[in-house]
N, C-alpha and C positions, 0 to 999 in steps of 0.2 A: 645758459646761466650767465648773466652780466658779472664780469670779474671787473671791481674797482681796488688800484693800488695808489698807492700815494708816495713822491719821492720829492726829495729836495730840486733837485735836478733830473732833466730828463734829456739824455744825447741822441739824436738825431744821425745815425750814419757810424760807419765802422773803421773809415780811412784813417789818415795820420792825426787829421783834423780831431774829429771825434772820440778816437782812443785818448791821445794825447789831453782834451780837454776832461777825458774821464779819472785821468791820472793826477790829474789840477783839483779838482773838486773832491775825488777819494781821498786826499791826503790832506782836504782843507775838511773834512769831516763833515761832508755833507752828500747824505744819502742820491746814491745816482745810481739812473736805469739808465744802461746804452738800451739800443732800441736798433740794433746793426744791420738787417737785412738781410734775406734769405743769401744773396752774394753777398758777406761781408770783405770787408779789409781795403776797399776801392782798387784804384789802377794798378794798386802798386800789386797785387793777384795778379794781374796781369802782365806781368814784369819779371824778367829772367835777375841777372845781374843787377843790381843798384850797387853805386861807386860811388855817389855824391852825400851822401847820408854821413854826417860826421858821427864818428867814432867806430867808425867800420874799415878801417887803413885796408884792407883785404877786398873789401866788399862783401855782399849778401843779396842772397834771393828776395826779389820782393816780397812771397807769402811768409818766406822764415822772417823776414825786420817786422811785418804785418803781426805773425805770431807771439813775438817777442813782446810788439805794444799791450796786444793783448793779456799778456800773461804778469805784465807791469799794470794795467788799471787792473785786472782783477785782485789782485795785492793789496791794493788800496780802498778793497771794498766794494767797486762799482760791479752793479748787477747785468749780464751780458744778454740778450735776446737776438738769435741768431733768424728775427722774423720781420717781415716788410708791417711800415704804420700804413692804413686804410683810410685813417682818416686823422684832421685836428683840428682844434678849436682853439681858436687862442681870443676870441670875443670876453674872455674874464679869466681871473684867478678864481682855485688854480685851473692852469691849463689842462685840457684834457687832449690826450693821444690813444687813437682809437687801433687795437688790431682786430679787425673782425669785432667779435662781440664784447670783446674784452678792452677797459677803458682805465689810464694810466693819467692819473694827476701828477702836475708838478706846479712848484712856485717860480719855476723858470726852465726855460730850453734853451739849448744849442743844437743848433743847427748844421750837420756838418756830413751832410747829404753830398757835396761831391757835383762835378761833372762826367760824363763820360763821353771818350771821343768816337764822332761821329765812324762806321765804317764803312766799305764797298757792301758789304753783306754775301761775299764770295764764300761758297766754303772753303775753300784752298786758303783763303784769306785765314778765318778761324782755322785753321788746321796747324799751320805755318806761324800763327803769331805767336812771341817771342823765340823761335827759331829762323829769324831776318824779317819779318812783319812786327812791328811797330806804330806808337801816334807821338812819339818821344823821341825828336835828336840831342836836344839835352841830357837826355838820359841814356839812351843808345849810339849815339855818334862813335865813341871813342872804341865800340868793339867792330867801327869798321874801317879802321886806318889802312890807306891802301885800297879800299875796296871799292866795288865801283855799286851807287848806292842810286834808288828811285824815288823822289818824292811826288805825290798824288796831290793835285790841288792847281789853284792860281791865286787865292788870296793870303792877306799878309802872313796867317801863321805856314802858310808851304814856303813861302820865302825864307822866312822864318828858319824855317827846319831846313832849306835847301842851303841859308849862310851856314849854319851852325853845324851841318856834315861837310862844307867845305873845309873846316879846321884837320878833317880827316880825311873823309874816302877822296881816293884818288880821281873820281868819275863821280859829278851827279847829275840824272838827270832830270829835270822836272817832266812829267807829264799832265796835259792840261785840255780840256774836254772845247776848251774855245780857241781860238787866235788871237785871246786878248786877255791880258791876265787882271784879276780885279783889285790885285794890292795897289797901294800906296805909291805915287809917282815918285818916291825918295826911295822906296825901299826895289823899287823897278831899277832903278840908278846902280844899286850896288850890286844886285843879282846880275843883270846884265853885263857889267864890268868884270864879274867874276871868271876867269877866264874857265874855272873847274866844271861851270855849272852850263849846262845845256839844256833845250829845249825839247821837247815832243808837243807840238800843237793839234788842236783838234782830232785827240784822242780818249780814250776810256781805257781802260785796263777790265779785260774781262777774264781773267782769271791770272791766279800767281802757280808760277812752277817750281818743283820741286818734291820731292820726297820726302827729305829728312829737314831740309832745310830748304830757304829760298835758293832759286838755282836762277830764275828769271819771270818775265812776266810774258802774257799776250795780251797785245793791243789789238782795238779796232777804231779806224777812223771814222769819225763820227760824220763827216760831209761824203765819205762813197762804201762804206762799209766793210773794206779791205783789212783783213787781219796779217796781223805781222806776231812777229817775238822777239823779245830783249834780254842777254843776259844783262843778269845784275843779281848782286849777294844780299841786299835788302831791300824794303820796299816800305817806308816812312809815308803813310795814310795822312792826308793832311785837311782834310776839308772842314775840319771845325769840331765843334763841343756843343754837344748841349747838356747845359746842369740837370742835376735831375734834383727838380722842385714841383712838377706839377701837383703835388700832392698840397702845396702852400697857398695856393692861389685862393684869390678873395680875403687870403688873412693876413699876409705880408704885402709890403710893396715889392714888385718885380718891374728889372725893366722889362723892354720889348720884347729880349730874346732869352725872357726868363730867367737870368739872374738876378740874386736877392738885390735890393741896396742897401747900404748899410752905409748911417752914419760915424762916428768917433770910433773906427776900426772894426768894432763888431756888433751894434746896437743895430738892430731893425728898425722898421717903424711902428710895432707894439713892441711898447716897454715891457720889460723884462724876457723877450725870446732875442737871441743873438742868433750871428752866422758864424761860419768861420771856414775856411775853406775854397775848393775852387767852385762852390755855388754859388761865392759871389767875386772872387779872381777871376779874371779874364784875363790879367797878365803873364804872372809868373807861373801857376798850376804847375807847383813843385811839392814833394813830397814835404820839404823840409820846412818850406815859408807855408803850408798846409796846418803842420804842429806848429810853428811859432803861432796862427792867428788861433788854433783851439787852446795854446796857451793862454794867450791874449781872453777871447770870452771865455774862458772858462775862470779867469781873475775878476772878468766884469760882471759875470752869473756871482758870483761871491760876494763882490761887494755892493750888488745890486741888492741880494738877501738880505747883508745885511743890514742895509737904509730902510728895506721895505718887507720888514716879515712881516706871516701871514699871522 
């Protein structure tokens, strides 16, 4: 049986982005569906400790600040669906969001679907992550001061993460599957310079050790297939993000590598659907600049309504 509901707003994803924009819209008095996904809350599920999150002097688990958003938009009225969208149409108002057979109008979206970062696909890998596995030295760094710490990758964001553990662990090394790494000839300059930061060339990591925690990893070289092992106390995954938009395609503009574009902060290229979030950040993909942009659209879903009701 065809279930059609009808909402002011319809949110797109469960992360900081998303929650946060449902807290902007619930309190501006206009009816909103999250629409959050069988895994809701994003990275931040995936995430022991968060420290950078203002108004947490202590810190907090990522699923518990996740839980907290949650329990603040539902406050303000927005309706939670803890289930993946199948399909959308944004070809006219109102839009339609499809789960299975069941079809969800609105007078506007947000967008706030999120990246996720790429991983090895080890199970040691999943076993271990947020017990010294990581895709976060911004967010992870400061719990390895001292420690001697592994980044996975050769392009700019493993550099990236390789500077930004330099602030802390005492040891990092990179490891890197070629003899030539593919960042940025500037950002080459200051890794190299780093006296902390060390090389592993023409390697893979095929599995992470440990029990309870990272303890170390094994390498295999990729040019003679000689297995080694490395201690180290963590091991910062770096080989990239892909947003998770496929579900958008044909109805927003995306670039190449499937992130949204968005013009004036958070406007798509059909009026009245916004973004918000790391589905269309490639820079920062912080929890915090996440909620400022579902801030951000979920003021421009508002005063988009209200120039353009139905």
């Amino acid at each position: 049986m065809l279930e059609k509901q009808s909402y002011d707003v319809i949110i797109i994803g469960s992360g900081p982005a998303g929650l946060t924009a449902a807290i902007y819209t619930g309190r501006a008095k206009l009816s909103t569906l999250v629409i959050g996904g069988a895994a809701w809350g994003g990275q931040l599920m995936l995430t022991s400790e968060v420290e950078n999150f203002p108004g947490f002097p202590n810190g907090m688990l990522g699923p518990d600040l996740m839980a907290k958003m949650r329990v603040q938009a539902e406050r303000f009225g927005a309706k939670i669906m803890f289930e993946d969208v199948t399909a959308v149409d944004f070809g006219s108002r109102p839009f339609k969001i499809s789960i299975g057979d069941r079809v969800f109008e609105a007078n506007a979206v947000i967008i706030g679907t999120g990246a996720s970062a790429k991983w090895l696909g080890l199970p040691s890998e999943s076993r271990l992550r947020g017990r010294g596995v990581s895709a976060c030295a911004t967010c992870d760094a400061p719990f390895f001061r001292d420690k001697k710490t592994v980044v996975v990758g050769g392009g700019d964001t493993a550099l990236d993460e390789a500077m930004a553990l330099s602030k802390y662990a005492r040891e990092v090394t990179v490891i890197h599957r070629r003899d030539q790494l593919r960042a940025s000839k500037i950002l080459q300059d200051q890794v190299f310079a780093n006296q902390k930061i060390n090389f592993v060339w023409n390697s893979i990591v095929v599995d992470v050790l440990g029990r309870d925690r990272v303890e170390g990893v094994k390498l295999k070289n990729t040019q003679t297939s000689a297995e080694s092992t490395l201690a180290t106390d963590a091991v910062f995954v770096a080989i990239g993000y892909k947003p998770v938009t496929d579900i958008f395609k044909n109805q927003i503009n995306m670039d190449e590598n499937g992130y949204i574009v968005v013009h004036d902060e958070t406007r798509t290229s059909v009026e009245g659907v916004f973004a918000a979030g790391d589905d269309h950040d490639k820079r920062y993909k912080q929890a915090i600049t996440a909620a400022g942009q579902g801030c951000k659209a979920a003021l421009d879903a508002e005063r988009y309504l209200q120039e353009h009701p139905m």
